[in-house]
PAMARSE-345007 format. One record per residue (C-alpha): x negated, y, z; residue in three letters. Coordinates in steps of 0.1 Angstrom, whole numbers, padded with zeros to 4 digits, always signed. Layout:
// residues N
XYZALA...
END
This chain:
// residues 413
-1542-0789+0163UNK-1573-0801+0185UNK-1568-0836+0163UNK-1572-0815+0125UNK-1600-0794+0141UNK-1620-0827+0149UNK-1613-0844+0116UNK-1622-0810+0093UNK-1658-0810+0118UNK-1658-0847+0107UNK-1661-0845+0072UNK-1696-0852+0058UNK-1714-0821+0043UNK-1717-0831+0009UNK-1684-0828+0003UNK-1686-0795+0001UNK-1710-0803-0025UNK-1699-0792-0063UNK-1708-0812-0093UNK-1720-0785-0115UNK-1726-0750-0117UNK-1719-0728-0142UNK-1738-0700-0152UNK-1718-0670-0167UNK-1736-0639-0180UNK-1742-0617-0213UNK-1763-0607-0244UNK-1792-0626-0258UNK-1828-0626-0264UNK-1854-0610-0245UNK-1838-0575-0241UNK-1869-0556-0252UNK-1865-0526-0278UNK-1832-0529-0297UNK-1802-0545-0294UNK-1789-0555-0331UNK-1754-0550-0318UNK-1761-0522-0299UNK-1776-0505-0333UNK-1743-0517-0347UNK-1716-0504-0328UNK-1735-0475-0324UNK-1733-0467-0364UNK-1699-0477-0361UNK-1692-0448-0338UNK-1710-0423-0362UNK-1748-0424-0352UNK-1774-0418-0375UNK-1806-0449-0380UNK-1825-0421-0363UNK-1807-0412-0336UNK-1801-0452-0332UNK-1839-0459-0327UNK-1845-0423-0306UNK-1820-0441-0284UNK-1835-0475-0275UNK-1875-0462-0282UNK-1883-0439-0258UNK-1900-0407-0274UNK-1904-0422-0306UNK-1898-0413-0339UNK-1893-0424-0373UNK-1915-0407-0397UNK-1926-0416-0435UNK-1962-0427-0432UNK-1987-0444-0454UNK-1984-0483-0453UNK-2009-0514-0471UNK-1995-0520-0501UNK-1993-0558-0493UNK-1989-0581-0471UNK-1991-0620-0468UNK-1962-0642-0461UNK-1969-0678-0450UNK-1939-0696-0468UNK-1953-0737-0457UNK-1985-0746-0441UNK-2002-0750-0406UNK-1990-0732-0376UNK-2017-0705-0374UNK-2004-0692-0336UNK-2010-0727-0318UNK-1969-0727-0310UNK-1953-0765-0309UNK-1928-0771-0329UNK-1937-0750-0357UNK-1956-0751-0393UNK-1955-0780-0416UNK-1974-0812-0409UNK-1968-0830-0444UNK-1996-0833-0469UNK-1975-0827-0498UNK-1948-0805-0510UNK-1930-0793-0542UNK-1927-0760-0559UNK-1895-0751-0584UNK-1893-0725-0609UNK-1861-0718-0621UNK-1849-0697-0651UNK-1880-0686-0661UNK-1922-0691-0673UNK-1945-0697-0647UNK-1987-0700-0649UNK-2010-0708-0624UNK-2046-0692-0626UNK-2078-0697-0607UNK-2113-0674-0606UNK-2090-0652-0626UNK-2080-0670-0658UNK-2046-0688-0668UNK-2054-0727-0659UNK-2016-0737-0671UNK-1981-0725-0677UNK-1951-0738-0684UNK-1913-0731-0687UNK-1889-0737-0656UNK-1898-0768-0638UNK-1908-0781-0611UNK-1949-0786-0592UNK-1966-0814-0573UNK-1986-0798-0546UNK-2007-0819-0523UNK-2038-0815-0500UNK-2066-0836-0503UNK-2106-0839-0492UNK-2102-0798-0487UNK-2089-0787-0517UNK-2052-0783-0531UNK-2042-0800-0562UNK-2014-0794-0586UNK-1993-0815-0609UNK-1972-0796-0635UNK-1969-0810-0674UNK-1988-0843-0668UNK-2020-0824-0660UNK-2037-0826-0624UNK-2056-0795-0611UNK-2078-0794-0581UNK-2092-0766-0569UNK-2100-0749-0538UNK-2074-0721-0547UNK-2048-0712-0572UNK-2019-0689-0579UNK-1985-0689-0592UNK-1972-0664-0614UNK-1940-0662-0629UNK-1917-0645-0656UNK-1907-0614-0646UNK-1932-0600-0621UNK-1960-0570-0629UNK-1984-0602-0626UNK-1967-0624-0655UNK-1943-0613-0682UNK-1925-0583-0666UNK-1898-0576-0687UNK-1889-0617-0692UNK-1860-0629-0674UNK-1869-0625-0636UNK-1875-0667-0623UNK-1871-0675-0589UNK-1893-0700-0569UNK-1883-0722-0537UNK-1906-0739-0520UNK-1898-0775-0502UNK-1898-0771-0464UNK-1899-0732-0464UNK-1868-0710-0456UNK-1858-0696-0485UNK-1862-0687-0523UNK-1888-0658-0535UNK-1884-0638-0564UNK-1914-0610-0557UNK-1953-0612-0556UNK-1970-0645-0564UNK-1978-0678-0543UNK-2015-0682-0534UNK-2016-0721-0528UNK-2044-0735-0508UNK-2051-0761-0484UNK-2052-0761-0444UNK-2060-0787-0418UNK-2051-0812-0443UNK-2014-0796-0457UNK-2007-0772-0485UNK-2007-0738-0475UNK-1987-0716-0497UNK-1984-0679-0488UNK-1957-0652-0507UNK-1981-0617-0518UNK-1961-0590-0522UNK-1957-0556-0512UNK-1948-0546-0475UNK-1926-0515-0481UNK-1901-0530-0499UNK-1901-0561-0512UNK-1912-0575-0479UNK-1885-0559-0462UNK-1862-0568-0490UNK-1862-0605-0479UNK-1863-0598-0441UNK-1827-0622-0428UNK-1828-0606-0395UNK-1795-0586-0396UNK-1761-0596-0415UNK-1759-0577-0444UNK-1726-0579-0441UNK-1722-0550-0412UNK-1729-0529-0443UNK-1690-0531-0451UNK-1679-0527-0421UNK-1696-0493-0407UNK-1730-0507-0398UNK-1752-0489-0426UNK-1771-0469-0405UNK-1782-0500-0383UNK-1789-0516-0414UNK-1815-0486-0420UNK-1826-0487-0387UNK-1837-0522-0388UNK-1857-0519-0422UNK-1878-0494-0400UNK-1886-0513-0371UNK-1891-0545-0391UNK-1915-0526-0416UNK-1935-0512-0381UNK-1936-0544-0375UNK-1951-0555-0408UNK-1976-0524-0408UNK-1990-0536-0378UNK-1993-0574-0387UNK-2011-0564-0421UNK-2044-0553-0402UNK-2045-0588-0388UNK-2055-0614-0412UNK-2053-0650-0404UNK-2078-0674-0416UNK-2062-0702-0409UNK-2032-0694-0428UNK-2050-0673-0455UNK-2022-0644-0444UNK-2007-0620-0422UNK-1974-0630-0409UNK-1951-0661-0413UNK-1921-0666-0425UNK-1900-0672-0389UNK-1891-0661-0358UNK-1931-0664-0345UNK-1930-0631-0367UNK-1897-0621-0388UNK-1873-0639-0400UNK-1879-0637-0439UNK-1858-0655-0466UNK-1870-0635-0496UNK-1846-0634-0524UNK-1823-0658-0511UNK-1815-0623-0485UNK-1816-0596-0512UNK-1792-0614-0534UNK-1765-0627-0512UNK-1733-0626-0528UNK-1713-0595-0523UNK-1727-0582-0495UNK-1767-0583-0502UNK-1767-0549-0519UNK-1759-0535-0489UNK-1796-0547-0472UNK-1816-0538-0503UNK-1798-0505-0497UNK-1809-0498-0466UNK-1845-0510-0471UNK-1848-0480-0502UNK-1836-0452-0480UNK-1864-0461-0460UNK-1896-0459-0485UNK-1908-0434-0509UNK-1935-0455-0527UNK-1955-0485-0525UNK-1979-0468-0501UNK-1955-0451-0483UNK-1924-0455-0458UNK-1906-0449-0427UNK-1923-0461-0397UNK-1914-0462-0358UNK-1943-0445-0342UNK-1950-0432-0304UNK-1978-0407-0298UNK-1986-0408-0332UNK-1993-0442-0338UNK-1975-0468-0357UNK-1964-0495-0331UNK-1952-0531-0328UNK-1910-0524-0323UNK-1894-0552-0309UNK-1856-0564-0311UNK-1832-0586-0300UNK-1799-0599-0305UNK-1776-0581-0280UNK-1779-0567-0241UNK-1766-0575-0209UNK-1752-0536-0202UNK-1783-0520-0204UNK-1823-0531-0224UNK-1851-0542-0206UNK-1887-0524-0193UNK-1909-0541-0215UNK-1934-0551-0181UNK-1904-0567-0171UNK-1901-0592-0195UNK-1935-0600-0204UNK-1963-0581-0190UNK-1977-0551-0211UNK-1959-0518-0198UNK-1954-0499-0230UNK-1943-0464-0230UNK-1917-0465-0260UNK-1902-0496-0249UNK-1883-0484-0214UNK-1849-0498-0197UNK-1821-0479-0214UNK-1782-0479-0210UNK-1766-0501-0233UNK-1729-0499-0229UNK-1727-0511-0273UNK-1736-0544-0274UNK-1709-0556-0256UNK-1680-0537-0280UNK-1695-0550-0311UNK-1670-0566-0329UNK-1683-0604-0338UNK-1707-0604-0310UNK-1698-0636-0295UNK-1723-0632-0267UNK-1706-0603-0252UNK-1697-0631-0228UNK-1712-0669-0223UNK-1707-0699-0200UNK-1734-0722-0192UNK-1732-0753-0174UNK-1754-0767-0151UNK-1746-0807-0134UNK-1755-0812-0096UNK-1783-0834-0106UNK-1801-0809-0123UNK-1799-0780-0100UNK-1814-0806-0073UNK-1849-0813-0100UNK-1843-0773-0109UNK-1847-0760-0078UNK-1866-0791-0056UNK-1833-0796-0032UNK-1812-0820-0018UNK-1774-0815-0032UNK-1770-0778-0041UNK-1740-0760-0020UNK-1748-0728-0039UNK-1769-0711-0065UNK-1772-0670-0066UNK-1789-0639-0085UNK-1810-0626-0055UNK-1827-0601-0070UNK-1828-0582-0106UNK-1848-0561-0130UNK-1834-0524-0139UNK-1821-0541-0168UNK-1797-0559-0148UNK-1817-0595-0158UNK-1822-0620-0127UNK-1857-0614-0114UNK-1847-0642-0083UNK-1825-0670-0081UNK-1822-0683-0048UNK-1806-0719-0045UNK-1792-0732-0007UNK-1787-0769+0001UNK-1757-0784+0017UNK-1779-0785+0051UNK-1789-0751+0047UNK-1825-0752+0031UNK-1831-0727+0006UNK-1852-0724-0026UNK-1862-0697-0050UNK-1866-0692-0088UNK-1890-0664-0094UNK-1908-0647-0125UNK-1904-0621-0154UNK-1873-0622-0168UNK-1879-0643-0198UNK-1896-0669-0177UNK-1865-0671-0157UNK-1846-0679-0187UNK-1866-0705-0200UNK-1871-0721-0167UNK-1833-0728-0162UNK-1821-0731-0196UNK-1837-0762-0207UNK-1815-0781-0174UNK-1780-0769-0186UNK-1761-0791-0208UNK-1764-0772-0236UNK-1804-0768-0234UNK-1810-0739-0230UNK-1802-0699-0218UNK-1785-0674-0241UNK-1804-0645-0216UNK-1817-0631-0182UNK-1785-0612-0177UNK-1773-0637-0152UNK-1738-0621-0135UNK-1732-0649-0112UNK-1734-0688-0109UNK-1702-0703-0095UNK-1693-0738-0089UNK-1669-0759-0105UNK
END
């Protein structure tokens, strides 16, 4: 016995020493405001949009109130927020009409036109110019119109435009083509209450099929407060007021509205939610319209909104969240990340890693501290808002990157 006791006091400490981590928790995205899932199983167990969005925004409410009529959508240009990794860098793009006319006009008059085809756009010296039918027009600015539009030949066969590099196909408004820093700017004009909102890919249609109508509704109202809000802040660079991804809302434009089978159900939802083209529902809280954030799914309950970034604000509190997790299809409910010895050591600043744990949390039940020990017994600490926690360790797991904050444990492997 004195022998095995000697030998077990003998063997070096790293062998104790795992070679990865893994990192298993729930939900994902920042936890702020509403959980998409959480709005989902909710309507699946009966609730109204409004009692939904009473739910996850403290003391607001959803009320009809008077909206701009339009709104500009950067589909390609410049980045306009100063993020990496965004906008379009490429001097030159093309523009397609299908199954209809098209005209473009500058200083108010008709310039060209032509029948379903496709445009030349490139930026040069400042200005924008345009090949269509073998002519070449430079200007400063010019807009598209096509067939079936109140701008162009509304009662023609609708046409539908897509634009090269952008993320979808439009159907409403007009293009307003430009240039910026050097690229073609083209931003989508059309009107916020619905048509906006019709392209807006930022919940599956499909839960309209399956019981999720109500969350469908609920999301048209906080993606329209959204909108209302970003319409009083015009962008130079960009010549517009929002852009067409996740550095605003995720908008597709008709290639949303008319998805096959299921894309009725969106446009649906949007029209319960708007009386006219100055007018719609709208989250507010003390009266005002405000900017109502959302997310994918929770951890068990939503975050304090102080937590997460900085700004305290009073309709976006910590609030239980037992839905997310029985959302059908939700295949965050649950996730594994993995994180390799050598990693945690340039994560966390240590010699070999023994063990990593959640230290401390947010209400929310997101990881506030992570608090790494070394296999001689040093220790180091990860510590910040909750989404800085997440994007400090996710970019050293295999796959990249951190579904969420809602960290349950770290074990080794």
């Amino acid at each position: 016995m004195t022998a095995l006791l000697l030998l077990a006091h003998a063997v070096p400490a790293s062998a104790a020493v795992p070679g990865s981590f893994a990192i298993k928790g729930s939900g994902y995205g920042h936890g702020i405001g509403m959980p998409q899932y959480g709005a989902y199983q909710m309507a699946r167990e009966g609730a109204s949009a409004t009692r939904i969005l009473r739910h996850y925004y403290t003391d607001a409410s959803a009320s009809h109130r008077s909206t701009p009529v339009r709104i500009g959508v950067q589909v390609h240009g410049p980045d306009p927020y100063g993020f990496r990794g965004y906008g379009d860098t490429r001097d030159s793009t093309r523009i397609t009409v299908a199954h209809g006319w098209w005209r473009l006009v500058a200083g108010g008059k008709q310039i060209e036109s032509g029948p379903a085809g496709r445009l030349s756009v490139t930026a040069s010296d400042g200005s924008v110019v345009v090949r269509a039918d073998g002519r070449k027009l430079r200007r400063d600015r010019m807009v598209l119109e096509w067939a079936g539009t109140p701008q162009y030949k509304p009662t023609a066969r609708p046409a539908t435009v897509s634009v090269g590099g952008a993320h979808g196909t439009y159907r409403h408004g007009r293009m307003v083509i430009s240039a910026s820093r050097g690229v073609p700017n083209i931003v989508n004009e059309l009107r916020l209450t619905s048509e906006y909102l019709y392209g807006i890919a930022e919940m599956p249609s499909s839960w309209g099929a399956t019981g999720g109508r109500e969350a469908l509704r609920a999301q048209a109202v906080v993606a329209r407060s959204y909108a209302v809000l970003k319409a009083r802040d015009w962008k130079p660079r960009c010549r517009c007021h929002v852009v067409d991804d996740v550095r605003d809302q995720q908008f597709s434009g008709w290639e949303k509205e008319a998805e096959a089978t299921y894309g009725k159900y969106w446009r649906s939802a949007v029209d319960a939610t708007w009386t006219s083209a100055r007018r719609g529902r709208v989250l507010t809280s003390e009266g005002r319209p405000v900017e109502a954030h959302y997310f994918s799914s929770s951890g068990g309950r939503t975050a304090n909104s102080e937590d997460v970034w900085s700004t305290a604000l009073p309709y976006e509190r910590s609030v239980s969240d037992p839905y997310s997790k029985k959302a059908p299809g939700n295949s965050y409910a649950s996730w594994t990340r993995v994180l390799h010895q050598s990693k945690a050591r340039e994560l966390f600043g240590l010699g070999n890693v023994a063990s990593i744990k959640v230290t401390s949390r947010y209400s929310s039940g997101q990881a506030r501290t992570l608090t790494a020990t070394s296999a001689r017994g040093a220790t180091s600490t990860i510590r910040g808002k909750a989404d800085q926690v997440r994007t400090t360790v996710g970019p050293y797991t295999v796959a990249g990157s951190l579904p969420s904050a809602w960290i349950g444990a770290v074990r080794s492997r």
